[in-house]
KOLBABA-531474 format. One record per residue (C-alpha): residue in one letter; x, y, z. Coordinates in steps of 0.1 Angstrom, whole numbers, plus 5000, padded with zeros to 4 digits. Layout:
! residues N
AXYZ
...
END
This chain:
! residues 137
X116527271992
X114427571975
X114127571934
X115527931942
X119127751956
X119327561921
X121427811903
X124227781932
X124327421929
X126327461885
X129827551901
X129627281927
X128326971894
X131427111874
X133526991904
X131526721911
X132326611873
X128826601862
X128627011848
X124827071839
X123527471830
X120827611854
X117727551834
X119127181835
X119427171867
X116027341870
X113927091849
X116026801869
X115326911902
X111626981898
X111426621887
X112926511923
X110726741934
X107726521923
X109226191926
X108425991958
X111525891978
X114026151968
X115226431990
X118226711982
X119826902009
X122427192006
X124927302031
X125727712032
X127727892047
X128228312051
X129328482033
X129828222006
X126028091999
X126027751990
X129227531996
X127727191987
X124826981983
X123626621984
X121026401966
X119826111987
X117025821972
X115425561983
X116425261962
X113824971963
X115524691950
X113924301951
X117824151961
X118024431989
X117224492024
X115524862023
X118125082006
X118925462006
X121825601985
X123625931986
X123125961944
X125626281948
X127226461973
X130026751963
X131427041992
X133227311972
X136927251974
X137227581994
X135327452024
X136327102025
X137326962057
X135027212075
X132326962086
X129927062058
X130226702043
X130226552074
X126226762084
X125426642052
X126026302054
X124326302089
X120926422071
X121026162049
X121225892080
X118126062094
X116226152061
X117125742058
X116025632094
X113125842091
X112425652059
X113025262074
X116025252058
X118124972067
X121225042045
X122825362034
X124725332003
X126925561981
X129225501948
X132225691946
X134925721917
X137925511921
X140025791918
X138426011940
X140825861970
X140126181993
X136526131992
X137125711997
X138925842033
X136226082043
X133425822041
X135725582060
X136025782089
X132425852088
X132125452094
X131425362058
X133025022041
X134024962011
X131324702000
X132624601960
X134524681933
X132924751904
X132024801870
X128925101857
X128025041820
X126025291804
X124025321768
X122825631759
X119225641749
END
């Protein structure tokens, strides 16, 4: 991903649940930027621009083998079911191989059901059920 793809990526957060303005997105993704182990990729499509993007991270973790994990992915509801998610996904397994990665990992919302099917047929399994707690700082 380019910082110039950054302001095509606000539609696509306020689907993905997680809306964030431009010059957030900015100051967020030049922090990736400079962070070791953490890679964004975008899928596009003409005429349309920029129909989806992923955040991928390594995840070093003492009780786990070497772990990557898709942070984010989101297609635009327009293109879904076009194989955008599906070349996006596959970047992450090589940006992960490339990486030693032994394990690709991803959370997903239990309501997003859709999403649950598509990384199913992709060959993921559903690991755990779980609770995320959060405190703001």
């Amino acid at each position: 991903m380019r910082p110039s793809d950054v302001p095509g990526l606000v539609g696509l957060c306020e689907q993905l649940g997680w809306p964030a303005t431009a010059p957030e997105l900015e100051e967020r993704f030049g922090r990736l930027q400079a962070a070791p182990g953490q890679a964004v990729f975008v899928a596009e499509r003409e005429p349309a621009g920029i129909v989806g993007w992923m955040h991928v991270q390594e995840r070093p973790a003492l009780h786990l083998p070497r772990t990557a994990e898709v942070a984010a992915l989101v297609v635009d509801a327009a293109h879904r079911g076009t194989g955008c998610g599906r070349a996006l996904m596959a970047e992450a397994e090589v940006w992960a191989r490339a990486r030693d990665c032994q394990v690709l990992m991803l959370r997903s919302r239990s309501h997003r059901e859709e999403a649950h099917r598509f990384y199913e047929a992709l060959g993921y399994e559903r690991a755990s059920s779980s609770f995320k707690f959060t405190r703001t700082l």
